[in-house]
N, CA, C and O atoms as a Tinker XYZ file with bonds, in Angstrom:
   292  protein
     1  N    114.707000   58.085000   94.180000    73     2
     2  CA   113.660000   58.880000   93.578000    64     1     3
     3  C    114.037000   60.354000   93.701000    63     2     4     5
     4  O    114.851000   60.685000   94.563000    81     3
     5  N    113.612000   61.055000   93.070000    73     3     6
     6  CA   114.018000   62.523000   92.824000    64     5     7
     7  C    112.669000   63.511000   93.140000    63     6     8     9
     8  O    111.471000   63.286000   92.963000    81     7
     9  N    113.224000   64.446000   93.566000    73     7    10
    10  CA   111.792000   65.549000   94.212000    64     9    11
    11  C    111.854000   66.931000   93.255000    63    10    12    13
    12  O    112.887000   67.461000   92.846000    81    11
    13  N    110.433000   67.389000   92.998000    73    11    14
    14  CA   110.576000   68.567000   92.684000    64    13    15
    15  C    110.292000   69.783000   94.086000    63    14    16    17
    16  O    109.904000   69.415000   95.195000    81    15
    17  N    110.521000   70.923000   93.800000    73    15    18
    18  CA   110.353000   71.895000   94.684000    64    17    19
    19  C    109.439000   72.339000   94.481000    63    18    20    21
    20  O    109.398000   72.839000   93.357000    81    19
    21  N    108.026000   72.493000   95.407000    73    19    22
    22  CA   107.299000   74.063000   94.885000    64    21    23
    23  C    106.787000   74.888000   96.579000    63    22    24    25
    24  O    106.817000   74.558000   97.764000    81    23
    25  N    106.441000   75.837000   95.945000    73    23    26
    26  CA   105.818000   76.551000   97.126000    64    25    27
    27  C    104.302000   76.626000   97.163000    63    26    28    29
    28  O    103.490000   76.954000   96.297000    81    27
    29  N    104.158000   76.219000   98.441000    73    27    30
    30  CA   102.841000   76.182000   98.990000    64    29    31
    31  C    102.499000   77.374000  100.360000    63    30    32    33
    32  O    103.065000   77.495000  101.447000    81    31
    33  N    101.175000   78.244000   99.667000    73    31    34
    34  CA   101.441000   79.703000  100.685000    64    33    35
    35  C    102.540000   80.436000  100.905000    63    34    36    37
    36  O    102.521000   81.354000  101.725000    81    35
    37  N    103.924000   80.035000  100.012000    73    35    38
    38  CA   104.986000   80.655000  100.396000    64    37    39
    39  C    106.079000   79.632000  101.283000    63    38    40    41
    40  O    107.090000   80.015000  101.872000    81    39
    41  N    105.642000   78.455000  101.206000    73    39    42
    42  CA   106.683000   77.440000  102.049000    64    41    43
    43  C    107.020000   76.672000  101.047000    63    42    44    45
    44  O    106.385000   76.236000  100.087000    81    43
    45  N    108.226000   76.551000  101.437000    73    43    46
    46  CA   109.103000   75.890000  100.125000    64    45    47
    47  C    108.847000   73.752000  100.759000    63    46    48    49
    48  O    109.055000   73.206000  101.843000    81    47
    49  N    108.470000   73.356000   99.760000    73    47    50
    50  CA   108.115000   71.671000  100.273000    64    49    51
    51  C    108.228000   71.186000   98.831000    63    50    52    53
    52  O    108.220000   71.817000   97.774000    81    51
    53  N    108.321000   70.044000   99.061000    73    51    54
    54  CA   109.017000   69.075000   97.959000    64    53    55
    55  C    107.778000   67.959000   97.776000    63    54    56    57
    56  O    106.748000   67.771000   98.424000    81    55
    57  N    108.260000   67.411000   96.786000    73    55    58
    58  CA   107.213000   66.289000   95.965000    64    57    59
    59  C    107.944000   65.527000   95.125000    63    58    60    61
    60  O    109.113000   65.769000   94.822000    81    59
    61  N    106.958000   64.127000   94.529000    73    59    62
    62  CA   107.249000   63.636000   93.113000    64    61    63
    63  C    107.236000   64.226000   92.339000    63    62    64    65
    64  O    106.340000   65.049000   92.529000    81    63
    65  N    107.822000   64.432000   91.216000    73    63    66
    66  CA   107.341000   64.507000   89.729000    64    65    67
    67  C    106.235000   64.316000   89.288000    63    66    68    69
    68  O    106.031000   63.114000   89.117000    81    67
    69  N    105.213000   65.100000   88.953000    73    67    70
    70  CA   103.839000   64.924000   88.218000    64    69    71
    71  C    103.248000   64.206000   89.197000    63    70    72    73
    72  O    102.694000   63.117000   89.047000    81    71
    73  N    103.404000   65.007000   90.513000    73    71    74
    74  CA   102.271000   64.526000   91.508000    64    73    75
    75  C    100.782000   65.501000   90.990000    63    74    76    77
    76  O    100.784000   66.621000   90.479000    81    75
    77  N     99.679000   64.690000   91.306000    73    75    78
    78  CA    98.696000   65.510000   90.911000    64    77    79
    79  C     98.419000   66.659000   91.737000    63    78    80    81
    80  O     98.740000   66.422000   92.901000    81    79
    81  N     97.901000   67.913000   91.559000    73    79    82
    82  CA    97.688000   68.892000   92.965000    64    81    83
    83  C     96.685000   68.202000   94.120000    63    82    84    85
    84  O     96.717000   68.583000   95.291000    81    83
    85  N     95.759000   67.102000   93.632000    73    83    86
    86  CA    95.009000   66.701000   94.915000    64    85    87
    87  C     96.008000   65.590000   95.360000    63    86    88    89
    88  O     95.960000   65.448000   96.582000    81    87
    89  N     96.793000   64.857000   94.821000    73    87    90
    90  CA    97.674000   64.289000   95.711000    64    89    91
    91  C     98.476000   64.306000   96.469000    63    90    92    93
    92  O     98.781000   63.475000   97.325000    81    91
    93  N     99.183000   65.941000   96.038000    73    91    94
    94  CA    99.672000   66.832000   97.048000    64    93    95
    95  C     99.216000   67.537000   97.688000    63    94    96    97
    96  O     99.972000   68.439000   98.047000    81    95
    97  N     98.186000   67.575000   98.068000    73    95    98
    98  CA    97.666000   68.773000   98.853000    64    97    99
    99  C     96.893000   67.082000   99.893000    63    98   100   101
   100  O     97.009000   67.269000  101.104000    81    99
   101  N     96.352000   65.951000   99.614000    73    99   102
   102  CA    96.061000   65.200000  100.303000    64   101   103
   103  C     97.278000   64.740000  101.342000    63   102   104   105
   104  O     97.177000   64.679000  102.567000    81   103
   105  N     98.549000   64.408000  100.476000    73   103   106
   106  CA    99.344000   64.797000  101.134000    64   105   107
   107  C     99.884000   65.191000  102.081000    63   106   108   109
   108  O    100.506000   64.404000  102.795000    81   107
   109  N     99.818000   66.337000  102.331000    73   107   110
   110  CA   100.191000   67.313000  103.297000    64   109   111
   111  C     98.509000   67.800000  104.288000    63   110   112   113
   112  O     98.204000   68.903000  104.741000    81   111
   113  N     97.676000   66.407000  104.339000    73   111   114
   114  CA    96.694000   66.483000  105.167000    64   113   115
   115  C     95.843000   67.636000  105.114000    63   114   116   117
   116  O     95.469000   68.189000  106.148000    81   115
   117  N     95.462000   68.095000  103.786000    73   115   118
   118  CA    94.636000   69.706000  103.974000    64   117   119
   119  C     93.998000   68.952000  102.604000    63   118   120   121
   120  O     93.378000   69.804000  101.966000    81   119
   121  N     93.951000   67.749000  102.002000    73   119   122
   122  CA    93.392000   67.488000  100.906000    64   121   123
   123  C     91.626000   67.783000  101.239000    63   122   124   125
   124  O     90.780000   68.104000  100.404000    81   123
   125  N     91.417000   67.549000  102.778000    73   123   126
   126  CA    89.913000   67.156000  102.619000    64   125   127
   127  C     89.287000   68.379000  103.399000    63   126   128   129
   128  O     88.089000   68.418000  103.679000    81   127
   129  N     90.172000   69.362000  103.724000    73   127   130
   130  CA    89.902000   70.632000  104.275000    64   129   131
   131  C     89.717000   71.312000  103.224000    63   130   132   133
   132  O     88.885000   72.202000  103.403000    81   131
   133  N     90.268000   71.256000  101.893000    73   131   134
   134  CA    89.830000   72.123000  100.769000    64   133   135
   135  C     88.867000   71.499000  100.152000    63   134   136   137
   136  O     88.442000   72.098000   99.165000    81   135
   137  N     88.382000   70.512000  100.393000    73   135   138
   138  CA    87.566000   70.165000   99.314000    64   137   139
   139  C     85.996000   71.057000   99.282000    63   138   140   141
   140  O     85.201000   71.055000   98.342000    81   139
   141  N     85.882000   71.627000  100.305000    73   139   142
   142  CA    84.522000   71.650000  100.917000    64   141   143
   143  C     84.038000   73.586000   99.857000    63   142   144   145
   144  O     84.892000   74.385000   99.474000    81   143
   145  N     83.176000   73.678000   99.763000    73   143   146
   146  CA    83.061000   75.263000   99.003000    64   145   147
   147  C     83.674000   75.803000  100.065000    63   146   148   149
   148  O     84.115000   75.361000  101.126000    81   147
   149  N     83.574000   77.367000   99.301000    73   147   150
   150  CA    84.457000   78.289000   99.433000    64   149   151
   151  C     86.238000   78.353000   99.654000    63   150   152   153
   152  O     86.902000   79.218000  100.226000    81   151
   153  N     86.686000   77.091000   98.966000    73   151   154
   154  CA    88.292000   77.326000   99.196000    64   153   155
   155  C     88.437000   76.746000   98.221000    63   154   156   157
   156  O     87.971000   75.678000   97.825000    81   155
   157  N     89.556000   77.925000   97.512000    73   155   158
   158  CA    90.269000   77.693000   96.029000    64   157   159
   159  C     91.349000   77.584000   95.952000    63   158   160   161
   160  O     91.973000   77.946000   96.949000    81   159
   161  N     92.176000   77.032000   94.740000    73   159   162
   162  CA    93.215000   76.283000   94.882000    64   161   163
   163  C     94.092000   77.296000   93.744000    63   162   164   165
   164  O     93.668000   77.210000   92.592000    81   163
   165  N     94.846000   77.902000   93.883000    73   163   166
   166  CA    95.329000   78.459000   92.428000    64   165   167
   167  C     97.216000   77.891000   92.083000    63   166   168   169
   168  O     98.155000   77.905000   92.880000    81   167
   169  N     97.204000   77.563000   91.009000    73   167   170
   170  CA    98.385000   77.542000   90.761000    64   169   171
   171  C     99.233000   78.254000   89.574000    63   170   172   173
   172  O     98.948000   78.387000   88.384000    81   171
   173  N    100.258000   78.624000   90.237000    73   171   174
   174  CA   100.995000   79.350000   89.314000    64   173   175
   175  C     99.853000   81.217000   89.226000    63   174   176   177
   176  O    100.030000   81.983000   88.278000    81   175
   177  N     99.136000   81.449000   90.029000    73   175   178
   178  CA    98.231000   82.515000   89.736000    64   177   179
   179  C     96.951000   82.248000   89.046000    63   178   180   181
   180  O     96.214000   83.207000   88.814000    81   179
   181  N     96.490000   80.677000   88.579000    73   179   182
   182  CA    95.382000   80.544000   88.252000    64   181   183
   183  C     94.679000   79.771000   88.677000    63   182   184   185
   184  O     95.039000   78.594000   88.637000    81   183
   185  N     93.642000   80.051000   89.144000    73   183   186
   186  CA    92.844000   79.060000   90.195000    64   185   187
   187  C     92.336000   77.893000   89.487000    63   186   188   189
   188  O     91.850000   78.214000   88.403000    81   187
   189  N     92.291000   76.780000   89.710000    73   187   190
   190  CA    91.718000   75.478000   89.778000    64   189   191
   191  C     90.251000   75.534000   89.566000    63   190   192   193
   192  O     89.542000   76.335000   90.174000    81   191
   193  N     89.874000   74.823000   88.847000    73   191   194
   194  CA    88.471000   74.135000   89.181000    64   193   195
   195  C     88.564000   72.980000   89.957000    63   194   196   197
   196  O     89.506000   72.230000   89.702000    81   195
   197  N     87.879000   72.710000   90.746000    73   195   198
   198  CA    87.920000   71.388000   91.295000    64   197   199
   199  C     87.826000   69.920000   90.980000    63   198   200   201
   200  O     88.161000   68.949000   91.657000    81   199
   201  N     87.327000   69.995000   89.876000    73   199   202
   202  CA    87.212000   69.035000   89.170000    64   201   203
   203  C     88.403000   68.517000   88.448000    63   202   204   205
   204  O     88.589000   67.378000   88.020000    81   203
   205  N     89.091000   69.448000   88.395000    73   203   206
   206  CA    90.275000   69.338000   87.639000    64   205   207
   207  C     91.852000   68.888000   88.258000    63   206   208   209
   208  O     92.796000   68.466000   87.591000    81   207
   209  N     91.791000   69.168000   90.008000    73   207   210
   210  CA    92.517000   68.943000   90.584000    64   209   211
   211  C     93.412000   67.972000   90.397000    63   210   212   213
   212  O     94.631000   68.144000   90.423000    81   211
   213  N     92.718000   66.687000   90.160000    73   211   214
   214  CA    93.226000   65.294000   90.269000    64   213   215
   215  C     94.115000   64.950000   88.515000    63   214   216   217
   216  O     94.852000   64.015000   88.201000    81   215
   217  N     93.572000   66.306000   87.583000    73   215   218
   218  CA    93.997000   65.972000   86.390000    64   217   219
   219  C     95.563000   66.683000   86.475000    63   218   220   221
   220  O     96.543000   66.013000   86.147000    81   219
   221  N     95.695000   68.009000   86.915000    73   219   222
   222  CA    96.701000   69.067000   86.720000    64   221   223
   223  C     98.151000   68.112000   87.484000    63   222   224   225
   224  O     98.055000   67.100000   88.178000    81   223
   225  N     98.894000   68.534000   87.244000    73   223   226
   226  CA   100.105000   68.133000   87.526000    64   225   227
   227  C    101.060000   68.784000   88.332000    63   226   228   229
   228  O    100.954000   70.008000   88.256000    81   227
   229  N    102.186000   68.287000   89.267000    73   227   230
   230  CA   102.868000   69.914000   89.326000    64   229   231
   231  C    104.042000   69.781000   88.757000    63   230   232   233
   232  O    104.172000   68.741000   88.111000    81   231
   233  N    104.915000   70.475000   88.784000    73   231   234
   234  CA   105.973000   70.708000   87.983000    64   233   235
   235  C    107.134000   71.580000   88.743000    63   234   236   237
   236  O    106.802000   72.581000   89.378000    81   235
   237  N    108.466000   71.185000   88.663000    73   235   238
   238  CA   109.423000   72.115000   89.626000    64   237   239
   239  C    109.149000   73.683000   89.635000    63   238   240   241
   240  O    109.023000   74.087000   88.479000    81   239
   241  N    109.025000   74.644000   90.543000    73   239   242
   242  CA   109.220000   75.882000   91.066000    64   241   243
   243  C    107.762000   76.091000   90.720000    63   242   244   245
   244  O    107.498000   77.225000   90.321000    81   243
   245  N    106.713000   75.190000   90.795000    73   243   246
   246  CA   105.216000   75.847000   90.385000    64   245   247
   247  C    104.909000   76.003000   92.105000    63   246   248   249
   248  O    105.651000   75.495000   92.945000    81   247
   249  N    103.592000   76.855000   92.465000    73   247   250
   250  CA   103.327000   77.965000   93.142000    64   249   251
   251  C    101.702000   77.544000   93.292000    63   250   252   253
   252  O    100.834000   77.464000   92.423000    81   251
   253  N    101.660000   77.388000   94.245000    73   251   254
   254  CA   100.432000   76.727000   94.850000    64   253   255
   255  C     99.798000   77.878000   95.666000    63   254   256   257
   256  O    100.704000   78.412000   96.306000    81   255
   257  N     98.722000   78.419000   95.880000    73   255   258
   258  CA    98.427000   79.207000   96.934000    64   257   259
   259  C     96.624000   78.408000   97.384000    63   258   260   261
   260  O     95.899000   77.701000   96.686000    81   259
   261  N     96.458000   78.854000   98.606000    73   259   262
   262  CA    95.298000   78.076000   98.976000    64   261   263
   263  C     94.350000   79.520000   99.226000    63   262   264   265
   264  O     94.984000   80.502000   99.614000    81   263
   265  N     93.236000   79.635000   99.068000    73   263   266
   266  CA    92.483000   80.778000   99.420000    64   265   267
   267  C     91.409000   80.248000  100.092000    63   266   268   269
   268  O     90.951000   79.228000   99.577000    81   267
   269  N     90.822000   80.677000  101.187000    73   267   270
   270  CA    89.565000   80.813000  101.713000    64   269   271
   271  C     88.643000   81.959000  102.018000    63   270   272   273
   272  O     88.896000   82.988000  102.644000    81   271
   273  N     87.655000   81.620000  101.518000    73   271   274
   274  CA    86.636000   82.957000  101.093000    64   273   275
   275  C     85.578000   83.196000  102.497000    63   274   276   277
   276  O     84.675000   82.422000  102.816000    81   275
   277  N     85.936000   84.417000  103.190000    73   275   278
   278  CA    85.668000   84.723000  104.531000    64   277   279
   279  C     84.633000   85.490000  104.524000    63   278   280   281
   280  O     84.887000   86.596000  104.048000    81   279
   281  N     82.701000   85.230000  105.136000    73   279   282
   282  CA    82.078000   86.298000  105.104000    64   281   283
   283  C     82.559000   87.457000  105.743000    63   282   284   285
   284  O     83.613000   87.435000  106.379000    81   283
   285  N     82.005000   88.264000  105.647000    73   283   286
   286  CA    82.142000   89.048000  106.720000    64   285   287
   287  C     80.562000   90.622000  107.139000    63   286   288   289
   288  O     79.471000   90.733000  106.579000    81   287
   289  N     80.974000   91.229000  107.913000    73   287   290
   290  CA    79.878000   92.112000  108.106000    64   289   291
   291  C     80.194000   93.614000  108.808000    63   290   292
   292  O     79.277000   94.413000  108.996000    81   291
């Protein structure tokens, strides 16, 4: 089987081919840590809807970043 490359936060990690982003991110055990509000998923620079996760695909050298939205005071 053959892997694509992408970066996640800036770490280079590998996958299937047309793994879905929630299958990779379940994956790598943070699937059910993002699920919850306030944490967004962007790829390639455009954030995800959540709903959509399980549809999007990834693709070699695509660019995952995870965001969490921090109150503050």
């Amino acid at each position: 089987m053959s892997f694509i490359t992408i970066l996640l936060n800036g770490a280079q990690m590998s996958c299937a081919p047309n793994t879905s982003v929630l299958a990779f991110l379940t994956d790598q055990n943070i699937g059910q840590d993002i699920s919850q509000n306030g944490v967004a998923v962007a790829k390639n620079g455009t954030i995800l809807a959540k709903p959509l996760w399980d549809d999007i695909h990834l693709q070699n050298n695509d660019k995952l970043d995870i965001f969490t939205l921090v109150a503050g005071g």
